[in-house]
N, C-alpha and C positions, 0 to 999 in steps of 0.2 A: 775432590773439594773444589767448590767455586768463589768466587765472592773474595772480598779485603782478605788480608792477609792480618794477624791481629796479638800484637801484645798486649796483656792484661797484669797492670800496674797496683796490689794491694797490700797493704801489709799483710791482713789476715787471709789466712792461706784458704779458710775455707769458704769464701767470696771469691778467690782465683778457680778455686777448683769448680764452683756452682757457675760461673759464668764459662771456663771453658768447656762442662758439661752443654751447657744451654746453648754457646754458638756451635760446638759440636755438632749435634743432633740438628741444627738450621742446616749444614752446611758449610758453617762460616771454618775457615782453618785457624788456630790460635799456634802461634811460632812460637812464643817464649811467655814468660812471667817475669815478673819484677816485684819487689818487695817493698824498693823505696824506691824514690825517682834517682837518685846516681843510680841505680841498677835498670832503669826504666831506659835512660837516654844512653846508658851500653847497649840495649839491648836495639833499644831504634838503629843504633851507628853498625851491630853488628850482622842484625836480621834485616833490613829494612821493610818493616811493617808499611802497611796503609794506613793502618787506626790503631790506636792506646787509649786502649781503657784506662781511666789516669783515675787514683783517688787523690781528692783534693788534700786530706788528711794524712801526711805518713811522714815516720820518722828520719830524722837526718835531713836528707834532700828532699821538701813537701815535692805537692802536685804541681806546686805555680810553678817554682823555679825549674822542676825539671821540665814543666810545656812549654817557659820561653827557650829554655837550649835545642829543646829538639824541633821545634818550629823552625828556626834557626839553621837546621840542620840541611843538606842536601837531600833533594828527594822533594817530595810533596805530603809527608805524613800528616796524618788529623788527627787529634788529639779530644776526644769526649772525657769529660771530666765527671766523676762519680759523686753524687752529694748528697747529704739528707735531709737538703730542703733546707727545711723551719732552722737547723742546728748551725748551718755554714753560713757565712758572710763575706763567704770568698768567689760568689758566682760574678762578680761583675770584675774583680780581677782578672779571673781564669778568664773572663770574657777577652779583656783586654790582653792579656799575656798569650795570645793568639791561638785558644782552645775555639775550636769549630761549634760546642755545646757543650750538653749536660744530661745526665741520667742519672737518676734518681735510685740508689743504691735497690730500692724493692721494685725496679723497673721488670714488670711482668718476661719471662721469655719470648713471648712475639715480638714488642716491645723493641726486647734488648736487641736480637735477628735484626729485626727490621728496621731499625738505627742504625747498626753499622753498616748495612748494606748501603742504606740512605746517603751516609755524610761523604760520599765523595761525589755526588750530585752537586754540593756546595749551597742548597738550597737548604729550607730553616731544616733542620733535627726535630723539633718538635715544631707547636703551630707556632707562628711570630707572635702572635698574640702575649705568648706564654715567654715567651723570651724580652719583651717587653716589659710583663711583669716583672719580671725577674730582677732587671736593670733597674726599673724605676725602683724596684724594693732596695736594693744592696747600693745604689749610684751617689745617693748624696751626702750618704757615711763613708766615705771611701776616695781616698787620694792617689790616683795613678798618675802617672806620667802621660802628658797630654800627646796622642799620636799626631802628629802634623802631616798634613795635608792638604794641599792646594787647591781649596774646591772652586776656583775660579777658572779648574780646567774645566769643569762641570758648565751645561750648556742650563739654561733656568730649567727647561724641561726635566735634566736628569736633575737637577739640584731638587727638585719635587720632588721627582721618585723615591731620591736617598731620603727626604723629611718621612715619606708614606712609609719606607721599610722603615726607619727607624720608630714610628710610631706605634708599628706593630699591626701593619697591615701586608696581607698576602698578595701576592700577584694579579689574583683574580680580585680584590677588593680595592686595590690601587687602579687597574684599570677601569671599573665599573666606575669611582672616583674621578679618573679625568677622563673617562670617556674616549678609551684607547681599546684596541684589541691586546689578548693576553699575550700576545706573540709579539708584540710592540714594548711593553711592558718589560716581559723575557731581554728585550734587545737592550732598553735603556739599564735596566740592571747590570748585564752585561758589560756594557762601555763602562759605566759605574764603576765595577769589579778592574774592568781595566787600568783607567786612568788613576785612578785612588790606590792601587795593588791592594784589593783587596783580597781575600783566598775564600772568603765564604758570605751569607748572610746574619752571621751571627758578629764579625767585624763588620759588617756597614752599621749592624744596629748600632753596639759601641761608638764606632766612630759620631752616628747622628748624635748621642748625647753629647762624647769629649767636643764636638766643632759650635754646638748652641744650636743645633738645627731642630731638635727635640727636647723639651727640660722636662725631667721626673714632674709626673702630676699634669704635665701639661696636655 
């Protein structure tokens, strides 16, 4: 086996078993299952996974609370949160509760492979575009706790960059935009990632709404 290391967090058992059939057969190694999230964030603390397949729905300990303890946790694990779209109203939480993305419960097997192998690049899970959506859909129903951070360490260059990702543009569409190479681009994201501590691009989107640097609609 190559590739993340992977617990798969559902209640129902037979979306555990369909998904470690599907990273199976990828290649992907799947460590443990969990049922609910207190059995999810034992399972992080005992196996330490790379990726949790998290549904945002489950009884006792949901999805949210068990992705902020294990974010939390020692180690670097990412945390993809499972949802059914149109039904949840919890993607801009999960966003915020430090979940890397989202897949979308009928996420094809390539798909599913080719996500988790993705999210430890820290680059978007799906297009930014779609992660933008997503935000701009669930963000101004929704009361979270404001992340703070200092973007006066931000230089005006990157301070653009972070408005361009959070607006839900990609690398190559933010450089074409100021007129930079992609590899420049790359760098400013980068320091971005740095100074903010941020862990992926799915946090800087968040962050651009919670600071005012992006508003839903805008």
């Amino acid at each position: 086996m190559s590739g993340p290391r992977v617990v798969i967090a559902d209640d129902q058992a037979f979306v555990r078993i369909g998904f470690r059939m599907i990273l199976g057969s990828g290649g992907v190694e799947v460590v443990g299952e969990a049922a609910d999230g207190a059995q999810a964030v034992t399972a992080v603390r005992d196996l330490r996974p790379d990726v949790v397949l998290m549904d945002i729905r489950m009884p006792g300990m949901d999805g949210l609370e068990a992705c902020r303890r294990i974010v939390r946790e020692p180690g670097d694990c990412r945390v993809l949160m499972l949802t059914t779209f149109d039904l949840d109203r919890y993607v801009y939480e999960a966003l915020a509760a430090g979940a890397s993305g989202f897949l979308l419960k009928d996420v094809t097997p390539e798909h599913l492979v080719a996500a988790v192998r993705l999210i430890e690049t820290g680059d978007a899970l799906l297009a930014p575009s779609i992660t933008r959506r997503l935000v701009e859909r669930f963000a101004s129903g929704v009361s979270v706790p404001a992340v703070h951070r200092d973007l006066a360490a931000l230089t005006p260059r990157e301070r653009e960059v972070l408005t361009l990702v959070g607006s839900g543009r990609s690398n190559s569409e933010i450089a074409g935009h100021l007129t930079l190479s992609e590899a420049t681009v790359k760098t400013h994201v980068a320091r971005i990632f740095a100074k903010l501590e941020l862990r992926d691009r799915a946090q800087a989107v968040v962050l651009a709404y919670e600071t005012g640097l992006v508003t839903p609609g805008a």
